[in-house]
VMD Tcl script that draws the C-alpha trace (Angstrom):
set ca {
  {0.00 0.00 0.00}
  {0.92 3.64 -0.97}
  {1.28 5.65 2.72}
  {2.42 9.11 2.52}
  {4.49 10.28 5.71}
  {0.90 11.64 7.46}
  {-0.88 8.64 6.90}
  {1.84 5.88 8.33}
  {1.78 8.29 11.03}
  {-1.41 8.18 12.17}
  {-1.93 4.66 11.73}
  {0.49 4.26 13.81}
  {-0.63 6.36 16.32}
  {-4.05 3.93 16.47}
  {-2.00 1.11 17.12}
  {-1.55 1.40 20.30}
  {-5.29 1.62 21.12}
  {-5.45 -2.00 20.03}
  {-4.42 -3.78 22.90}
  {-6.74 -6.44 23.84}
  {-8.34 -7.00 27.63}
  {-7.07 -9.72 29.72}
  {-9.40 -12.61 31.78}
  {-8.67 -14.17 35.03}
  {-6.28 -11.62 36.77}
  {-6.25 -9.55 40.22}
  {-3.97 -7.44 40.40}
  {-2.74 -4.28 37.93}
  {0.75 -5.30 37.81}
  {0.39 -9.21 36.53}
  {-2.21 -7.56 34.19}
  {-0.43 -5.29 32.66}
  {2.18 -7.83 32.05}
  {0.08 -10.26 30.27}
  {-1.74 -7.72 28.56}
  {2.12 -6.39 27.14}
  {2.51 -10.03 26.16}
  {-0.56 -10.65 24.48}
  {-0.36 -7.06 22.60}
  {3.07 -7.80 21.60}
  {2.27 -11.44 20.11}
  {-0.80 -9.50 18.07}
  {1.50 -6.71 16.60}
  {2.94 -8.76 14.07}
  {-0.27 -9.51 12.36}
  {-1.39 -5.89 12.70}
  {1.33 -4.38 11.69}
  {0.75 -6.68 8.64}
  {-2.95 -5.43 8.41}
  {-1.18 -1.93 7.77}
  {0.65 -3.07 4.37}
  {2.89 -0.45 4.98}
  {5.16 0.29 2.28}
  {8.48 -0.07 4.09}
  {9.29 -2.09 7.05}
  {8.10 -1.01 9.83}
  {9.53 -2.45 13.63}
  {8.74 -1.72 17.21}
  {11.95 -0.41 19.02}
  {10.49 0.09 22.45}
  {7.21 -1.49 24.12}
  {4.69 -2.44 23.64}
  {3.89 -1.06 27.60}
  {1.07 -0.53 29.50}
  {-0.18 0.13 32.63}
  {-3.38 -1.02 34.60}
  {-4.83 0.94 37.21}
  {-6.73 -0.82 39.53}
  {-10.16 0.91 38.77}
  {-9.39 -1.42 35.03}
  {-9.98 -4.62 36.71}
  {-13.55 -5.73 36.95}
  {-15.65 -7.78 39.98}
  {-14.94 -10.93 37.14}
  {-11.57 -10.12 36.82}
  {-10.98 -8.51 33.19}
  {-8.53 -6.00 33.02}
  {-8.25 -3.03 30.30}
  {-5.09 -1.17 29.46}
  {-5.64 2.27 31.40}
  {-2.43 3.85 29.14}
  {-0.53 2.23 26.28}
  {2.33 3.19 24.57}
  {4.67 2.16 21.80}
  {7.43 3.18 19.97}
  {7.75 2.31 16.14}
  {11.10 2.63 13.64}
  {11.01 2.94 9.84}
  {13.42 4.57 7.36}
  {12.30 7.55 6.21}
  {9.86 8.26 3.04}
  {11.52 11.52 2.93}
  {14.60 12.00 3.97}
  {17.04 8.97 2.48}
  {18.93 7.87 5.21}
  {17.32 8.96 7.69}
  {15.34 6.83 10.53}
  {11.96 8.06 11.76}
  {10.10 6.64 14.88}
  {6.63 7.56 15.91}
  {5.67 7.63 19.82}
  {2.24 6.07 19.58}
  {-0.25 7.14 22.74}
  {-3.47 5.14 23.12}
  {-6.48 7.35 23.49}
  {-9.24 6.17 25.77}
  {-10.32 2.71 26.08}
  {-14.59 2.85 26.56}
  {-13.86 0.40 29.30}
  {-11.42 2.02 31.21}
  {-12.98 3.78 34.03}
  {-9.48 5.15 34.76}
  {-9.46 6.98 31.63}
  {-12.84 8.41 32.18}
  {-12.87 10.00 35.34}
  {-9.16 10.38 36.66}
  {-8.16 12.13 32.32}
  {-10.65 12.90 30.87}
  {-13.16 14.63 33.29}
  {-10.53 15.93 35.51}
  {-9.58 17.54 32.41}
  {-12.02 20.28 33.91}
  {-9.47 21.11 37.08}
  {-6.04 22.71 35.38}
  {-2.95 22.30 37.71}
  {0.90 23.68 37.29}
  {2.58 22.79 34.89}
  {5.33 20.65 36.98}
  {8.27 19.40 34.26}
  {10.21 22.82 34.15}
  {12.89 23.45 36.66}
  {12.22 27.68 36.35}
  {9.33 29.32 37.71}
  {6.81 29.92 35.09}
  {3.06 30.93 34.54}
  {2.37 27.33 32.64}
  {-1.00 25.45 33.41}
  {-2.83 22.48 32.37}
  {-5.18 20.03 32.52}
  {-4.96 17.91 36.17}
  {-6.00 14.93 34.13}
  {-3.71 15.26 30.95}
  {-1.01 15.33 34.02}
  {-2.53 11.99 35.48}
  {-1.90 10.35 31.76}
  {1.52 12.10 31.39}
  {3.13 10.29 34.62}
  {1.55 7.17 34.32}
  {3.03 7.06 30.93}
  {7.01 8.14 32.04}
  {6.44 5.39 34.69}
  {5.93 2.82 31.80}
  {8.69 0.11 32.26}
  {10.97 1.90 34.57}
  {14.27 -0.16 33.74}
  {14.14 1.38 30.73}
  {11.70 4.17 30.30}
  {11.03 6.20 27.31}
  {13.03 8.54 28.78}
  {15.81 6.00 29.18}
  {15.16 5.15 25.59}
  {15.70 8.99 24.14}
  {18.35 9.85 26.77}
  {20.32 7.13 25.54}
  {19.03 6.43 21.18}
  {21.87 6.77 19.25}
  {20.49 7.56 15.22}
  {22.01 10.62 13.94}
  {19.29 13.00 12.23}
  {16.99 10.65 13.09}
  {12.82 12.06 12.93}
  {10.79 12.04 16.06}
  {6.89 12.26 15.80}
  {4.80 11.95 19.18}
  {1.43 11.12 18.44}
  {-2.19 9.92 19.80}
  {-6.17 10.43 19.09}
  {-8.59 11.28 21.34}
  {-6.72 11.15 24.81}
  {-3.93 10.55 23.02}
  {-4.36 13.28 21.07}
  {-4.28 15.50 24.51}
  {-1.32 13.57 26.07}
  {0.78 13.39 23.01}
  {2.18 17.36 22.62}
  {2.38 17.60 26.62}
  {4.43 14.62 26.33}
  {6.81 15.77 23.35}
  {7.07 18.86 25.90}
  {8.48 16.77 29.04}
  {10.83 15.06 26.14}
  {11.95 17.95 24.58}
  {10.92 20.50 25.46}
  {13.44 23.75 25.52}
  {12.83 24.35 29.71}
  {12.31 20.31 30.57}
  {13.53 18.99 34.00}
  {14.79 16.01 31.51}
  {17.25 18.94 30.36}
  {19.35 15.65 29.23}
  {16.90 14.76 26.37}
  {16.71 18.32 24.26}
  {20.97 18.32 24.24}
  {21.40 14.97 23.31}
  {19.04 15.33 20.99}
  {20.22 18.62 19.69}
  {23.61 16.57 19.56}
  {22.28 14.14 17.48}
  {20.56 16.52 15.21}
  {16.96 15.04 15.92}
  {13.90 17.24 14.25}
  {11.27 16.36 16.58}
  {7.34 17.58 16.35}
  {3.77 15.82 17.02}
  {0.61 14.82 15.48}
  {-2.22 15.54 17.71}
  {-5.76 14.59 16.25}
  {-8.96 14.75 18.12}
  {-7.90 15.83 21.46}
  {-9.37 18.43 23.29}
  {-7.45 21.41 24.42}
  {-5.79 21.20 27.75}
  {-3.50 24.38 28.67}
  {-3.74 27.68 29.35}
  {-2.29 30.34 27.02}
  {1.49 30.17 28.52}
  {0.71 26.18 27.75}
  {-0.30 27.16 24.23}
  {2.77 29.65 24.07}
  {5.48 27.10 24.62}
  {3.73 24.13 22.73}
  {3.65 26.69 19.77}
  {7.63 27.73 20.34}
  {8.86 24.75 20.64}
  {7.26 22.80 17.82}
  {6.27 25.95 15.79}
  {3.15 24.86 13.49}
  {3.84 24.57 9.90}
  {1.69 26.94 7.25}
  {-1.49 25.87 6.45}
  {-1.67 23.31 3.82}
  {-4.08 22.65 1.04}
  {-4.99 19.04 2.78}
  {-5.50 20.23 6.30}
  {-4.92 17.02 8.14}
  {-1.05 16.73 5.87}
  {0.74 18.80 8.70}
  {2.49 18.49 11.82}
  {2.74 20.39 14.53}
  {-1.01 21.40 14.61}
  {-4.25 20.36 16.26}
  {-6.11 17.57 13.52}
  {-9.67 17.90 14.38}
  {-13.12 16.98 12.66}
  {-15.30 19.81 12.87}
  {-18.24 17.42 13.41}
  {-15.94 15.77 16.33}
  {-16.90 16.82 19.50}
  {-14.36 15.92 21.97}
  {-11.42 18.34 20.18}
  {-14.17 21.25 21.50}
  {-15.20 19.86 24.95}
  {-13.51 22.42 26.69}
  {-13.65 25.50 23.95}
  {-15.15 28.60 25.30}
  {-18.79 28.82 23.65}
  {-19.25 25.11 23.59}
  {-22.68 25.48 25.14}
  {-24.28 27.23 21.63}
  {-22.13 25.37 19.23}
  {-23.30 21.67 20.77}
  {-26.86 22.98 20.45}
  {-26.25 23.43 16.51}
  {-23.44 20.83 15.49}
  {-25.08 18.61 13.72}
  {-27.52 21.46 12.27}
  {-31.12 20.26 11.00}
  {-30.28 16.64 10.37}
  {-30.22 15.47 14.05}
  {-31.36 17.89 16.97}
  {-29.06 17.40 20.20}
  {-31.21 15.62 23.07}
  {-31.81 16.90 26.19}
  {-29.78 13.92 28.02}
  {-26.80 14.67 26.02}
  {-26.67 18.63 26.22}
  {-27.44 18.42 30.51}
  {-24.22 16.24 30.38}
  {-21.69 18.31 28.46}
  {-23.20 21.49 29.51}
  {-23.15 19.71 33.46}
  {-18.66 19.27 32.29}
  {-19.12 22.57 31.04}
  {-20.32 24.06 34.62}
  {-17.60 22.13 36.18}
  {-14.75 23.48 34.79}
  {-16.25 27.34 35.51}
  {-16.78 25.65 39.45}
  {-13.38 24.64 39.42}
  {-11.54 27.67 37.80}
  {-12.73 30.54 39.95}
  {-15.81 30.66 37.32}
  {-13.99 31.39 34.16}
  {-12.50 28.72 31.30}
  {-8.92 28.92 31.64}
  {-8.54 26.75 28.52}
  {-6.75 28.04 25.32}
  {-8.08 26.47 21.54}
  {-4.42 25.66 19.86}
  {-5.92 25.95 16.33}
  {-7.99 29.12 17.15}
  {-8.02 29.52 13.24}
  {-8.87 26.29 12.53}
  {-5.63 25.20 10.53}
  {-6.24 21.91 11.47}
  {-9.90 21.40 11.18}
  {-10.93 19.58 8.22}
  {-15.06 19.53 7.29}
  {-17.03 16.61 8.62}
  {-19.39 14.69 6.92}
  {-22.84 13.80 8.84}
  {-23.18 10.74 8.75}
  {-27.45 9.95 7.48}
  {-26.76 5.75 7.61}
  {-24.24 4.80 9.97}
  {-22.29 1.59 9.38}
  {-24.79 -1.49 11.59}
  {-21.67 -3.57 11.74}
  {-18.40 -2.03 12.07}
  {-15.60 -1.11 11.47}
  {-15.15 0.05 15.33}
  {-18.80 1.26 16.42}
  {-21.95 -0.93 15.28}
  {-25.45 1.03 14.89}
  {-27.86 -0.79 17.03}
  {-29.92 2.03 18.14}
  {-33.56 1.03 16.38}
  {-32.62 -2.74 18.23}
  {-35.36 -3.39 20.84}
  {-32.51 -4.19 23.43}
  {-31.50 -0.81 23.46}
  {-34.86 1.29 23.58}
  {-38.52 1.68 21.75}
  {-39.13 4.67 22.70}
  {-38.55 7.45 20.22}
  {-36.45 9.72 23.00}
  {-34.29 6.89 24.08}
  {-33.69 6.16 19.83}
  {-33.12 9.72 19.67}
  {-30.41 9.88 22.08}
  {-28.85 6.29 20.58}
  {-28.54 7.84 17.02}
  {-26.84 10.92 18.53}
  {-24.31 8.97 20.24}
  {-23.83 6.82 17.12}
  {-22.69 9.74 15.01}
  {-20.49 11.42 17.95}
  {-18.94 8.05 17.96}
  {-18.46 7.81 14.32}
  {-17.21 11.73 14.29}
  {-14.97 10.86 16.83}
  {-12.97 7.62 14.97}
  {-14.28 6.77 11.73}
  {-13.81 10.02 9.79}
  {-10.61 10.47 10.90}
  {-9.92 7.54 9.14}
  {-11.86 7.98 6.16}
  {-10.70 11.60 5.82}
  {-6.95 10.20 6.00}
  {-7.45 7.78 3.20}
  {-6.88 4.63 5.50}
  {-10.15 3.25 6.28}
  {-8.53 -0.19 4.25}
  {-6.29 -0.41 7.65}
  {-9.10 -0.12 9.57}
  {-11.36 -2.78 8.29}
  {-8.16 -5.04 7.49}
  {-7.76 -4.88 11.59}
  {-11.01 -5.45 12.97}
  {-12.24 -7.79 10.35}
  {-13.85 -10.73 12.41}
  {-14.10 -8.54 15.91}
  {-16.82 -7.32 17.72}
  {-17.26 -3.80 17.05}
  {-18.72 -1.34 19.72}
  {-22.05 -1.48 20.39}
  {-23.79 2.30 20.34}
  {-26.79 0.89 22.12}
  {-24.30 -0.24 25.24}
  {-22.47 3.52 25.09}
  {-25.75 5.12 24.90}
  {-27.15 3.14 27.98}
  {-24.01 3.72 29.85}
  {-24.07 7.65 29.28}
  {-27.25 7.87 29.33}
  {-29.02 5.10 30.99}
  {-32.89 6.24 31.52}
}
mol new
graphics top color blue
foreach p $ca { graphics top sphere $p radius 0.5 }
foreach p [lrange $ca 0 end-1] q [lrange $ca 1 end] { graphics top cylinder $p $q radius 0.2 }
display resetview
């Protein structure tokens, strides 16, 4: 298959989300270990899935970690945080190696991911991986992901791993979706950023010549403005291109997608009117996010302390609703009109809404990227998600 340097990027960055749950454990550390083992055996063939042009090898991980909240009463663990590190010569650059930091967004069964990332994303904290004083803020849950993900394998962290890679001129790209997409540029900053308290990492890698940037899609902003400032200086965006999501450096977001605009300020009239005329925005849904919404102003001395990192939309590429969403997969299957999920018209209502945030949220980013083949190569003959079980666990009268 024909992969321009974009494309093998994020499909590698969705890798990572593919590690599979584990039976018959009790405790986060043997799960996490078997769950690494399992994911490791299964990379081969998905890697394989990818028909990548070039070959294409893992040089550090797979790793995860499972917090204990990720093991059920029956004893099935989920990955609260994976990462991995891929290596492939460069499309590009002849000679040259590139590797791709691959961050796992949220798992829909990790209760980790929901409450201690993603809605403590509405409580900012300091900024704690500079060793100056500074004025930098950001999201207390993008922090929770961030250490849980330096802990990763501490004989040889991915710290260990950069402090210590030695591959002149070699191209860095930290990258992630959804959570991911939130955790991956805070990460690139503790790596290398130009005031890190890993102050090792940015002159070895200066030493080595290393160009180093990200590519964030879908995640929702996390910093304040002196956040926004050094993300910006540090891996200064590229100009806008003709083929918005063929750039790094820059938020990639749907503009149908909701999570990328969780936080924004003015969420509460734009959710009202995102998906226009063709579906109206239940009541359920819009006393949830407007309930995150009144959080973050609780929590914040009553103002939004978040800054958008695309403010003009550099990154934002036009979504397509969706009329006839796919009843079997890839990723999400439509079950809403099934009697197990609802007959009533409000609880349909709701289903079908979910159903398309869920489709705005994964399937157009592949389809706008040109690698939906990748997609359906990987999950052919697995379960997809059922919106009917999503729908009843958001909103479950």
């Amino acid at each position: 298959m024909t992969y321009n340097d974009y494309q093998m990027t994020f499909i590698m960055s969705m890798i990572s989300n593919f590690a599979p749950k584990q039976d018959n454990v009790t405790d986060p550390a043997s799960a996490a270990q078997a769950i690494q083992d399992n994911f490791a055996k299964n990379l081969p063939g998905i890697i394989a899935a990818a028909d990548f042009p070039i070959d294409v090898t893992v040089a550090w991980g797979p790793y995860v970690v499972v917090e204990p909240k990720d093991i059920t009463k029956d004893h099935t663990a989920t990955a609260t945080n994976t990462m991995i590190i891929f290596k492939y010569p460069s499309q590009t650059v002849t000679g040259v190696n590139e590797y791709v930091v691959s961050i796992a967004g949220t798992k829909p069964t990790s209760i980790f991911d929901e409450i201690n990332e993603d809605l403590l994303g509405g409580k900012i904290a300091d900024w704690p991986y500079c060793p100056t004083p500074n004025n930098i803020r950001i999201s207390h849950g993008t922090l929770n992901g961030i250490n849980l993900l330096l802990g990763l394998n501490s004989a040889n962290s991915i710290t260990n791993f950069f402090s210590k890679l030695d591959d002149p001129n070699a191209i860095i790209t930290v990258a992630g979706h959804s959570l991911g997409g939130a955790l991956s540029p805070a990460l690139a900053l503790v790596l290398f950023g130009a005031d890190t308290s890993y102050s090792d990492i940015p002159t070895h890698a200066k030493a080595q010549n290393w160009t180093t940037r990200t590519y964030a899609l879908a995640g929702p902003d996390v910093g304040n403005s002196y956040y926004v400032n050094y993300l910006k200086t540090t891996f200064p965006p590229q100009a806008e291109p003709a083929v918005k999501w063929q750039q790094f450096n820059c938020k990639i977001w749907n503009s149908l997608d909701i999570v990328p605009q969780v936080w924004s300020k003015g969420f509460e009239s734009y959710i009202d009117t995102i998906y226009g005329t063709q579906l109206n925005t239940p009541l359920a849904v819009k006393t949830i996010l407007f309930g995150l919404n009144k959080m973050l102003l609780l929590n914040n001395d009553g103002s939004n302390p978040y800054i958008c990192s695309d403010p003009d939309r550099e990154g934002q590429f036009a979504g397509t609703f969706q009329k006839v969403l796919p009843a079997n997969g890839p990723m999400i299957a439509d079950d809403c009109s099934d009697s197990a999920c609802s007959s009533t018209q409000k609880s349909i209502a709701e289903c079908n809404f979910v159903g398309q945030i869920l489709y705005q949220h994964i399937n157009a980013y592949f389809e706008e990227i040109g690698v939906s083949a990748f997609l359906n190569a990987v999950t052919a003959g697995s379960k997809p998600t059922s919106v009917c079980s999503i729908k009843q666990k958001l909103l479950p009268l």
